[in-house]
N, C-alpha and C positions, 0 to 999 in steps of 0.2 A: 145539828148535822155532824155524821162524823168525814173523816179524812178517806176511809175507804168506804166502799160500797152498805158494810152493815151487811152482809150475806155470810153462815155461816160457809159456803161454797167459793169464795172470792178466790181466783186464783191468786199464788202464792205468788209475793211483788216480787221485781226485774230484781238483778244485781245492785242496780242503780237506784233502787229505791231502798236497799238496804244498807247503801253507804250512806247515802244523805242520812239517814236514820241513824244511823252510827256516828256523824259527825258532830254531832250535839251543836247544831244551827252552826253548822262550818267551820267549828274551829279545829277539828281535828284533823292530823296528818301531816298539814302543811306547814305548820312552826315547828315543828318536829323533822320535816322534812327540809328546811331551810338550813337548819343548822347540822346538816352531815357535808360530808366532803362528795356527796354521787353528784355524777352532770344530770342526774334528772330524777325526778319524782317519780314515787311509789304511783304503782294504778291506784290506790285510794285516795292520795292526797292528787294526783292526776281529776280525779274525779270531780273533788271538790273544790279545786283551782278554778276552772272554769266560772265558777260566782263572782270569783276575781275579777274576768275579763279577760285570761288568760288561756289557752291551748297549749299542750306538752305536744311538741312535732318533731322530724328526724326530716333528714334530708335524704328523700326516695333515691334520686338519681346516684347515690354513692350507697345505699342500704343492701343490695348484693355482692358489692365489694369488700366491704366492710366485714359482709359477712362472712366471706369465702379467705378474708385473714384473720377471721377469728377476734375483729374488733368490735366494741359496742357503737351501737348507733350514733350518728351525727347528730345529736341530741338539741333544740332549738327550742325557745318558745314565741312563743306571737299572743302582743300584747294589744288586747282590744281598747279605745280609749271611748267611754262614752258619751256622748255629744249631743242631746235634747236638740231635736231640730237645724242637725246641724250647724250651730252657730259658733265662733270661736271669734277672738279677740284675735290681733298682729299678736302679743305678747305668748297667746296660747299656742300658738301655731309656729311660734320660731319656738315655743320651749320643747314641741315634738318634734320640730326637725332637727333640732342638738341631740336628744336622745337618740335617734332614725340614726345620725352619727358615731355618736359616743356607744351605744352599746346596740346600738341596730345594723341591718346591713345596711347603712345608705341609703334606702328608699321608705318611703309610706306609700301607702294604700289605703284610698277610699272606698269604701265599703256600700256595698245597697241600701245600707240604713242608716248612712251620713254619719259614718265614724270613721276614724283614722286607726289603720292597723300598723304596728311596731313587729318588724319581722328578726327575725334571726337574733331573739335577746337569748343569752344565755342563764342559766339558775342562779348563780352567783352575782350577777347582775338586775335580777328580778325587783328585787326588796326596794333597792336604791330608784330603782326606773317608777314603780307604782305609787312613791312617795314622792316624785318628783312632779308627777301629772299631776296628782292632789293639788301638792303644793301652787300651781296654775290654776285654781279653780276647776279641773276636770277630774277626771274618777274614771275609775274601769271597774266599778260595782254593778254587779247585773249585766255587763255587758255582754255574758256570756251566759249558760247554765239554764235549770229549768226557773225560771221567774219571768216577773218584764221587764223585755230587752231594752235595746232604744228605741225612744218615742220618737215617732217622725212627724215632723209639718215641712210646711212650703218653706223653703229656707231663700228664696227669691228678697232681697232686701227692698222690697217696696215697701214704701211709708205711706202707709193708710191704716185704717183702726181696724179695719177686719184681719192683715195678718198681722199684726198686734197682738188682737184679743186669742187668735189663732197660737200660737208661740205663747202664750203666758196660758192657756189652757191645756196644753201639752206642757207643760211645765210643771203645773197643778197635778196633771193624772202621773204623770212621771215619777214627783216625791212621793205621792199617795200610794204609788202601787211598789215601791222599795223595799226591796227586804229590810228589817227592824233590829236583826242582831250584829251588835256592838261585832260579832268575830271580824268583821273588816278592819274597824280602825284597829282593834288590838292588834291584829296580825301583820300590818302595815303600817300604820300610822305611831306608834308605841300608846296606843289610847286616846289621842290627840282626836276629837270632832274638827276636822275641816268642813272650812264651808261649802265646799264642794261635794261633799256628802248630803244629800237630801232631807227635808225635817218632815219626816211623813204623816206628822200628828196622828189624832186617835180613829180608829177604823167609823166608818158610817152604820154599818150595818151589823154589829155585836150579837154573834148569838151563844149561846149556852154551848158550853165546850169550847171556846175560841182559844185556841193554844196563846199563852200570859207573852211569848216571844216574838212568835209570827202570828198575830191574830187575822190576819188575812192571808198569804201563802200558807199556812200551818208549817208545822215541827218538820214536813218530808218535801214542802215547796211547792211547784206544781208537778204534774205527769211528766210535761215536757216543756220546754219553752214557747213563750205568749209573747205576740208581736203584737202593736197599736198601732197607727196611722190616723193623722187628719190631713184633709184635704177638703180643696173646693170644688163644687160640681162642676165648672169650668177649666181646673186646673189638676187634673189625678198626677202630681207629679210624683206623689207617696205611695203611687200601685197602693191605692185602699183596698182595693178586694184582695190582694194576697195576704192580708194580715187576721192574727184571728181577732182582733177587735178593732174595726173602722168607724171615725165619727167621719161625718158629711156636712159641712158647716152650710145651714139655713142662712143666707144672707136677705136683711130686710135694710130698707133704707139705710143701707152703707155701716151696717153693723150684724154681727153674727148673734141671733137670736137663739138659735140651738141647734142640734147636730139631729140626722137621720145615722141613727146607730146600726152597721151592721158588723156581724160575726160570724165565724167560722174557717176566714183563707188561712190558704198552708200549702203550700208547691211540693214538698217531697214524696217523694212514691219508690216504689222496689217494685221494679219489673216483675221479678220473679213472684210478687206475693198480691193477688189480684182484691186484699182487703185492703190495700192501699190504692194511692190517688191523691191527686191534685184536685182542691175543691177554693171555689172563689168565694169569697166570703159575699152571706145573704143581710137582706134588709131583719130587724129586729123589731125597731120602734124608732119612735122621735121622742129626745128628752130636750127642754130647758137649755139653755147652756151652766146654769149654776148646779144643774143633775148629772154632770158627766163622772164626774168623783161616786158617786151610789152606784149607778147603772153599771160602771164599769167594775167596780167592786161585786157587784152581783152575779156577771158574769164569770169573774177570774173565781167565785166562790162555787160558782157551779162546775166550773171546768176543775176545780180543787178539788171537789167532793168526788164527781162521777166520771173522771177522766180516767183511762186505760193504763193501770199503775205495777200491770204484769207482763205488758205485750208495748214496748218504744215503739215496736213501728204503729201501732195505733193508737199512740197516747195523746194524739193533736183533741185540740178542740174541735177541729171538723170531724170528727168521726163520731164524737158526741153527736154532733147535730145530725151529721149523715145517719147514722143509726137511730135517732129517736123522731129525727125530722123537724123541724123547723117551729111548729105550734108547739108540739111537747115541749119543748126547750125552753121557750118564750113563756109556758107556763110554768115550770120551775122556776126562771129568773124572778117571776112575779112573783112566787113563792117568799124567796129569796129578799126581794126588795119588800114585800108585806104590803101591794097597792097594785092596778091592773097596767099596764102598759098603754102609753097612746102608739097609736098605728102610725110608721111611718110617711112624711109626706111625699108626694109623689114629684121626687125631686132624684133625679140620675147623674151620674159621671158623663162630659157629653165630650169633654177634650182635653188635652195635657199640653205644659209647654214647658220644656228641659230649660226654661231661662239662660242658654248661650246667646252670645256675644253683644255687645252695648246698647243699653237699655237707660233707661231715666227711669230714677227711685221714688221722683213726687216731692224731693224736698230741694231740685234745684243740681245734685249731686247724679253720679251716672253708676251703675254697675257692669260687670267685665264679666260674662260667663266663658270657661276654658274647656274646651273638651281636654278629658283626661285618658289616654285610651285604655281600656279595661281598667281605669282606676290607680294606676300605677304610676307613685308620683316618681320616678326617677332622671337618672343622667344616664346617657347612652347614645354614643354616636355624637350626631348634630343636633339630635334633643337635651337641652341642660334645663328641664324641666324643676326639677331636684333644685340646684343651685341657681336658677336663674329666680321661682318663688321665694326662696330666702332672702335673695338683695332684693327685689321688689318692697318683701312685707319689711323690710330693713329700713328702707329708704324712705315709701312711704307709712307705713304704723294704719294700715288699711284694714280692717276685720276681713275673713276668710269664713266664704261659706261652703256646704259640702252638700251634693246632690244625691237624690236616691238610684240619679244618673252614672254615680260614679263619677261627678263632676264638679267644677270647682270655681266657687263665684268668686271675684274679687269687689269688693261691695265700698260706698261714701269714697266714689273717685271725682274729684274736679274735673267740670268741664276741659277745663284748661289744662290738665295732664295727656288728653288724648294722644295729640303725638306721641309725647314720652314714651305712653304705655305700647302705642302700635310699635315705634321702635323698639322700646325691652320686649317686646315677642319676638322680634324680627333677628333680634340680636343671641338670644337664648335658643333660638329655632324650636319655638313655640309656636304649634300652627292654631290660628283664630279659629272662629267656624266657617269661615267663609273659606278656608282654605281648605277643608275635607268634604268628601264625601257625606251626603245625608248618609247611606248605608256604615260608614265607620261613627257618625255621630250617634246614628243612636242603638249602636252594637253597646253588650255589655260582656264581661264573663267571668264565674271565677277565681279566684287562684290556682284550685288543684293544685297538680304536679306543679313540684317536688314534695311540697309541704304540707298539704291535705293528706290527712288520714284516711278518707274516705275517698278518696279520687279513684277513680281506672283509668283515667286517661288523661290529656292537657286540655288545658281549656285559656286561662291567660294565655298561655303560650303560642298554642294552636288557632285562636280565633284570627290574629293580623293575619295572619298571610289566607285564611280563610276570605278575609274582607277584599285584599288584595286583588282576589281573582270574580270574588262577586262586584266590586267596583266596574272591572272591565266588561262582566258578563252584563251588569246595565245598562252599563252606556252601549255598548253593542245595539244593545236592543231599546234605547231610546227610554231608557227606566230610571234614569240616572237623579231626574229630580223626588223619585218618590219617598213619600217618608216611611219607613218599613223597620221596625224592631228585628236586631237579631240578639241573640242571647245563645252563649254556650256556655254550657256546665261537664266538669270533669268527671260525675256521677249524675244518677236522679234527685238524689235532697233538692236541688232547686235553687242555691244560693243567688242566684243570678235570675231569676225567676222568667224561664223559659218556657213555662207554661202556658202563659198567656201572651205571649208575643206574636209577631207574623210567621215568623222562623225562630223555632227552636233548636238546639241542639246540644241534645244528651249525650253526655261518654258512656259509651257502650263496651270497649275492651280496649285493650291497649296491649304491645308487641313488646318483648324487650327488645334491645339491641345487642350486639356481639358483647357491650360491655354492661351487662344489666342495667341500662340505665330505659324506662320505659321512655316512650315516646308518644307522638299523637296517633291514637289508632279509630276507633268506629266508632261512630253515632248515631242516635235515632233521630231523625228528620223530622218535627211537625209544623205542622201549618195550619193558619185560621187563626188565628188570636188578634188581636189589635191594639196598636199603640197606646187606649187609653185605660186598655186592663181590665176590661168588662168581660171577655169573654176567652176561655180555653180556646186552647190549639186542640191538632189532634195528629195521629203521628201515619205519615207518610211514607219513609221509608226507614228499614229498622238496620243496624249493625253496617252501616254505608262509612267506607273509608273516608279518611279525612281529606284525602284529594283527588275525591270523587265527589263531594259534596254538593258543588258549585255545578258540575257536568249532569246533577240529580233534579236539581232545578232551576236546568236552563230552558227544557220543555214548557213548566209548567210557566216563567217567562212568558215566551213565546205565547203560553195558552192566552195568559193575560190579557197582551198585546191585542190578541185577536178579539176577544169575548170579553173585557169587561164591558159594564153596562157604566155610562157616564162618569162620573169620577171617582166612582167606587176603587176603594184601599186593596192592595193586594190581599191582607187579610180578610176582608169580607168577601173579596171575589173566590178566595179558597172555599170560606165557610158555604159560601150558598153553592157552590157548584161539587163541593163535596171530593175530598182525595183519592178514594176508588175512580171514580170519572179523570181525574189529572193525572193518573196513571199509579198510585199507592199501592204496592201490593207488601203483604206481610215477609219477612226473608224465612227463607226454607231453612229448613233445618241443617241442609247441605252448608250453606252461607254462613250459619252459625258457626259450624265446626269450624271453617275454612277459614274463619277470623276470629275465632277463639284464642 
């Protein structure tokens, strides 16, 4: 098989396909670029950083300033750290929050895929920080960039053999599907293999042409970046369908016997270009559990070969599938793996649980799940979130786990610390879960503004005081105990995966203010999704300012109250009674302008 199509009509690849091609498997640009005196990186070595686990960003909120006296951008990076199943050690977890200090701004940020984000590091700063995570047993390889990301399981510290086997099987597909060229350690490490770095052994499925470097990514990587998830059919807390490759763990007499493979998820869309879309990832087959290493190799080979490597916004492995459909696919994989597929079992996602507040592990010992709100571990105010985590993990030497909640387990706590622990929340003004709102527990959103490249508008920023007003608009209306996803994003990409939620919300435009600095401005409304990720939203109202949001659906509240049918979710009450009927109408063209 080759890397493109084999058509002499192929269209001619992205920009982005000609850099990685040029970077001779990533080493170019960026050790070249390390050693000048500029605050920030060429767009090529821009380009190829990203492998790193790194993003080149500017700080939006001062970038027309700046520009209007003729200075260069407020030049930033943010550094991904990547984390298999979110799991970290105390020692791991205080060596990111020295760095978060030392050359970060003071805060971390957990991520939808149970990683810890390092904001505001500067260039000259970079070298020393990436070598220092190593040094911890963690890595920022793959964290970013077209290959696999991080691999998500259930990061809940329960002691039993299923998440066990679960966590060491995601660990397996992890090192396996690792990019293979050394340009990492040489460019950061000075050539050193730390153990932190994955041993991906030799490919399962070798064919004729297999590039000697990346014999699975090949020479150009993939189209676009490939996300994985495991989860249990009781437990979706890894949002499996929004990933393009989900295992489904088959549990048999208290052990996982093999996974129901499905493929295809991927939440980002562009309003404007109707060959995109959010697509929830479909059933494939059922393999073994000692077949998860082939099967998925087969797929990431298939999505190598015939993924969209001249058009990004359609280079997802869903569009693969969308476009060839679901049997074609399955039979190329067979192709591919050189045997027929077994048909998946008829085994579904049925419920999810964020694992908040104290719980027993099974070995005697209790865990602490924290809401974190939009992920954002900082100090501020009478929350000393930030510094109140550091003496905790200080004190105690506790392992720290990281949700796809955006949340943060504290895990092997003694009975006998209870008090303690309720007093250092109490004392930190760390609110429990029993202190918020279901609607802000299980809100997500995220970053955006300032720092996103891609943002139109806020989304961390913007979503509190959005919660703020929907808190009081429930209880108003006697809604206060429901469990209801809300998720906003400062674009369509979807990083926060509001596609499948009860309420979503997309940035749709955003206003400057007198001193260029943007603010929160419009979104698109949807509704119908559900907490445990099986099923799209669909959009409601379109380009609705941001504090009109809550006044947009306080009706459809109201409709709820009246008409649902027994203890049906606000999300399925949307889906079945349809958002033309709860009042959805598309905004006029007038509306567009008018908040343009």
């Amino acid at each position: 098989m080759t890397e493109s199509n084999g058509a002499s009509n192929t269209p001619k690849p992205s920009k982005a396909e000609a850099i990685k091609e040029a970077s001779g498997y990533l080493r170019q640009w960026v050790a070249e670029d390390l050693g000048n005196d500029l605050t920030h990186f060429s767009e090529e070595a821009a380009a190829v950083l990203k492998f790193s686990g790194t993003y080149q960003q500017d700080d939006r909120d001062v970038r027309l300033k700046l520009k209007r006296e003729k200075q260069e951008k407020a030049y930033s990076l943010m550094v991904r750290v990547r984390i298999v199943g979110g799991r970290l050690t105390a020692d791991q977890y205080l060596a990111c929050d020295e760095l978060a200090r030392e050359v970060g701004n003071s805060t971390l940020r957990i991520t939808t895929r149970q990683e810890l984000q390092l904001h505001g590091v500067l260039k000259r700063d970079l070298a020393v920080t990436i070598r220092h995570i190593n040094e911890q047993l963690l890595s920022t390889l793959a964290a970013c960039g077209d290959v696999e990301r991080n691999v998500l399981a259930c990061s809940a510290p329960i002691k039993d053999r299923v998440h066990e086997e679960m966590i060491e099987d995601a660990r397996v597909w992890a090192a396996h599907a690792a990019p293979r060229s050394t340009a990492y350690c040489d460019i950061w490490l000075d050539g050193e293999k730390y153990a932190s770095l994955p041993d991906a052994g030799p490919p399962l499925l070798s064919q004729p042409g297999d590039d000697p470097v990346e014999p699975i990514l090949g020479k150009t990587y993939l189209p676009r970046k490939f996300k994985t998830a495991f989860a249990f059919p009781d437990d979706n807390c890894t949002d499996i369908h929004a990933n393009d490759l989900g295992y489904l763990a088959i549990v048999e007499d208290g052990r996982i016997v093999g996974y129901n493979v499905l493929v295809g998820g991927g939440m980002g869309t562009t309003p404007s270009a109707d060959k995109t879309f959010p697509f929830l990832a479909v059933p494939l087959c059922y393999v073994p559990r000692d077949q998860i290493r082939q099967i998925g190799e087969a797929v990431i080979r298939v999505f190598r070969d015939f993924g969209n490597r001249s058009d990004r916004k359609r280079a997802r492995l869903k569009y693969v599938i969308s476009d060839w459909g679901i049997e074609a696919f399955r039979a190329k994989v067979e192709e591919y793996i050189g045997r027929r597929l077994d048909d998946p079992l008829p085994v579904t996602v049925t419920d999810v649980d964020d694992h908040m507040g104290w719980s027993e592990q099974g070995d005697g010992k209790l865990f602490l799940g924290i809401p974190v709100e939009n992920g954002r571990i900082k100090d501020e105010g009478s929350l000393r979130l930030f510094s109140g985590l550091r003496a905790f993990v200080e004190k105690y030497k506790t392992p720290v786990r990281l949700t796809c909640q955006q949340k943060l387990i504290l895990a092997d706590l003694e009975p006998a610390w209870r008090d303690e622990v309720n007093s250092w929340l109490e004392e930190y003004g760390i609110a429990s879960v029993e202190k918020i709102s279901n609607a802000r527990r299980w809100s997500m959103a995220c970053p955006a503004l300032p720092t996103c490249g891609l943002a139109v508008t806020d989304a961390e920023r913007a979503l509190p005081s959005v919660i703020d007003q929907l808190e009081a608009e429930l209880a108003r209306q006697g809604l206060e105990g429901e469990r209801l996803t809300v998720r906003m994003t400062g674009c369509p990409n979807g990083c926060a995966r509001p596609y499948n939620s009860d309420i979503g919300l997309v940035g749709r435009s955003a206003k400057l203010g007198p001193d260029g600095v943007p603010g929160p401005g419009t979104y698109t409304i949807l509704l119908g999704g559900r907490a445990i990720g099986d099923r799209l939203n669909v959009e409601f109202k379109d380009y609705v300012p941001h504090d009109q949001i809550v006044a947009e659906l306080s009706p459809v509240f109201a409709r709820f109250v009246a008409d649902r049918i027994g203890d049906e979710t606000f999300g399925d009450f949307c889906d079945r009674v349809g958002v033309a009927e709860l009042g959805g109408v598309p905004a006029t063209a007038e509306a567009e302008a008018a908040t343009a």
